[in-house]
N, C-alpha and C positions, 0 to 999 in steps of 0.2 A: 303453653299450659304449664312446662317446669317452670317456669319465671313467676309466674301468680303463684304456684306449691311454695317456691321458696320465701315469695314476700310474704304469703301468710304464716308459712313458716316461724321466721323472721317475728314476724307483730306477736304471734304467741309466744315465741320465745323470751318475750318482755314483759308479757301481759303479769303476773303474778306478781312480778317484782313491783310494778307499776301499782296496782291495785291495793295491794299492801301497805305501799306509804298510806299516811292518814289524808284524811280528808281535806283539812288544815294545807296539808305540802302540796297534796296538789293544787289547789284554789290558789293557790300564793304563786306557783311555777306560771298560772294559767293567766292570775294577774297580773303576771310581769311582763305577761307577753303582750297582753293588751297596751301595756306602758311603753313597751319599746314601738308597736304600731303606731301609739299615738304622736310618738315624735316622729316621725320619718313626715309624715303629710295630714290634713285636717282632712283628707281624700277619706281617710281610714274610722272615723270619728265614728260613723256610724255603727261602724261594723266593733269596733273597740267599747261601745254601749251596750253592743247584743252581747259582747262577750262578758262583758261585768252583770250583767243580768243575769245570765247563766249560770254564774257562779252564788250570785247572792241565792237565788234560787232554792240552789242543789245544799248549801250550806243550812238553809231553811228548812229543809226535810228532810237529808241523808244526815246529817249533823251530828246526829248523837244518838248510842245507842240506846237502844229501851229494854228494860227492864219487865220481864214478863211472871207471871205465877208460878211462884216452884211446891206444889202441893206437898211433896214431901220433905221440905228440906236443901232442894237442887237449889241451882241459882241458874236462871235462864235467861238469855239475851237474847232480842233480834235486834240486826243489824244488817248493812245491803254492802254489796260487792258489786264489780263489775260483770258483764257477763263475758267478756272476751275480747275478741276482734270483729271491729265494724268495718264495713265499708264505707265508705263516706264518697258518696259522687252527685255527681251534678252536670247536666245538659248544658247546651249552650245559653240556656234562659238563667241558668244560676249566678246569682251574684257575690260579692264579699260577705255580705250581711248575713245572710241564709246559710253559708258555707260555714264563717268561721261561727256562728252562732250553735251550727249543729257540731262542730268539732269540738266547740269549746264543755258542751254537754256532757258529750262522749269524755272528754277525756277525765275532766270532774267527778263523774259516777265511777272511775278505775278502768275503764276499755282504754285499749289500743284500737289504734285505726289506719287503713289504707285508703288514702286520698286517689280517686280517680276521676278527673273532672274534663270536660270537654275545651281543648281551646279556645277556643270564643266567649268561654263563660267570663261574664266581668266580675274574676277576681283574679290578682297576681298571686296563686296559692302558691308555688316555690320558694315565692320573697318572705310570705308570711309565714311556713312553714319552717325558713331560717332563721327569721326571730323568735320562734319555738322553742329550739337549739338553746341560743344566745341568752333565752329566758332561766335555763336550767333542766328542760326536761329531756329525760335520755336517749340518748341514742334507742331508733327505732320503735319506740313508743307510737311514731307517726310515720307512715311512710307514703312517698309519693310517688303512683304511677303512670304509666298511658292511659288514656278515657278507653282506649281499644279492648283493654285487661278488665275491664268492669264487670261485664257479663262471664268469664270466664271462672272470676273470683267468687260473684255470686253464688257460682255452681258449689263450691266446696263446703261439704258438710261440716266441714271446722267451724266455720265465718257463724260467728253468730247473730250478725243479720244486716242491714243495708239501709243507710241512711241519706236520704236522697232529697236532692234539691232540681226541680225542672218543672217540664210539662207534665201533663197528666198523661198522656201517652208513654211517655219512660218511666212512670211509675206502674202503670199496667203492664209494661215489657217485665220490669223486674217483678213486680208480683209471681207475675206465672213463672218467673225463673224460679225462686223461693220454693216457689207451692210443688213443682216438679221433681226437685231435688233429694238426695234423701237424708238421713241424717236427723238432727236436733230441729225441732222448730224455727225457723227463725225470724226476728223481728223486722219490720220493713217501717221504717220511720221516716215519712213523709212531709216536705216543706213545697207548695206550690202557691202558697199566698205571697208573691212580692212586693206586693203593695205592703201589708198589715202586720205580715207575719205572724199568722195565728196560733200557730203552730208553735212558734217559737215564744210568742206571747204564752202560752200556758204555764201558770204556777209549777204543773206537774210534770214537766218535760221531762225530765231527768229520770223520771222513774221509770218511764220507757229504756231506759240505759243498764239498768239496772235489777240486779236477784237478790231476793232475803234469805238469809241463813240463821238458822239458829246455834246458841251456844251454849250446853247445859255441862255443869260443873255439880257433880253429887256429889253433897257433902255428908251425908247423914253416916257414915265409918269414921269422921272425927265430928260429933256431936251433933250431928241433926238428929230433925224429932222424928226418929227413926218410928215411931207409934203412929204416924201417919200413913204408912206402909201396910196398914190392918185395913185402913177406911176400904170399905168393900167385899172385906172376908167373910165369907161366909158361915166362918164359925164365932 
């Protein structure tokens, strides 16, 4: 159990810094990594497609902030952030596509993540989590651990939720872990279509990843139309 404390530890302790960079640096970090998969073997092609989709995606609808009504003068923005630290794992049914599809998501919207996948699953995530590295993104942003630590991880009220690739059995295991726990709500992000990828197919993936914040700047004490400040007065 102190081993999972400290990798989440760990993933938070990057999270902000990560999140922070714009949208733009990540997507670029996210598609270099694709580039460097795609040279090593045509093995990876697939999976190197799911990850450029992801990203055109997330660029399509996290992209740019918006600009919201400032009745009196404010100036307001929303805009989305990451929510944290994911878990990202996968049964022995999971494959590369599924895997780096949902990491590539995750990491795009501003999360950090802890990889914990079943040996048998068909992907080599170590290899492809090295060309991660190599791609530019930093140190622990992504971390990789035993499939054993998965459920232990899930426990921790920090984890802001658990992104999962397998059977439908390991996804009802980890539900009820989630629902049991105490803590923040957290998200349970499900891939179990490996034929189709439906899941991964949705325009809106990404906003499963992701929290809106707002940003208000009043400006009406250097010239706003401070007389909008009456609308409602009673007198």
């Amino acid at each position: 159990m102190t081993m999972q404390i400290s990798e989440l530890t760990q993933s938070l302790a990057v999270f902000e810094h990560w999140q922070q960079q714009a949208l733009s640096q990540r997507v670029e970090i996210v598609k270099q990594w694709a580039s460097l998969l795609s040279q090593r073997s045509t093995d990876w092609a697939e999976a190197v497609a799911m990850i450029n989709l992801q990203c055109q995606q997330a660029t399509a609808l996290i992209g740019q902030t918006q600009s919201l009504p400032g009745p009196t003068g404010e100036s307001n923005e929303l805009y989305c952030v990451g929510r944290g630290s994911f878990l990202l794992s996968g049964d022995e049914q999971a494959n590369s596509v599924a895997l780096l599809g949902l990491i590539s998501a995750a990491l795009v919207a501003g999360n950090t993540i802890i990889c914990s996948v079943h040996p048998k699953a068909d992907c080599q995530l170590e290899l492809a989590l090295s060309d991660l590295l190599r791609a530019g993104c930093p140190d622990r942003v992504a971390i990789y651990t035993a499939y054993d630590a998965a459920e232990a991880l899930a426990k921790q009220p920090a984890l802001a939720g658990v992104a999962l690739v397998g059977a439908s059995h390991t996804c009802q295991r980890f539900n009820l872990l989630l629902a049991e726990r105490e803590g923040q709500i957290a998200q349970l992000i499900y891939e179990g279509d490996l034929q189709d990828y439906s899941l991964l197919s949705e325009p809106t993936l990404c906003l499963r990843f992701i929290t809106e914040r707002t940003r208000t700047i009043n400006i009406t004490a250097v010239g706003g139309n401070a007389s909008l400040l009456e609308l409602g007065s009673a007198e």
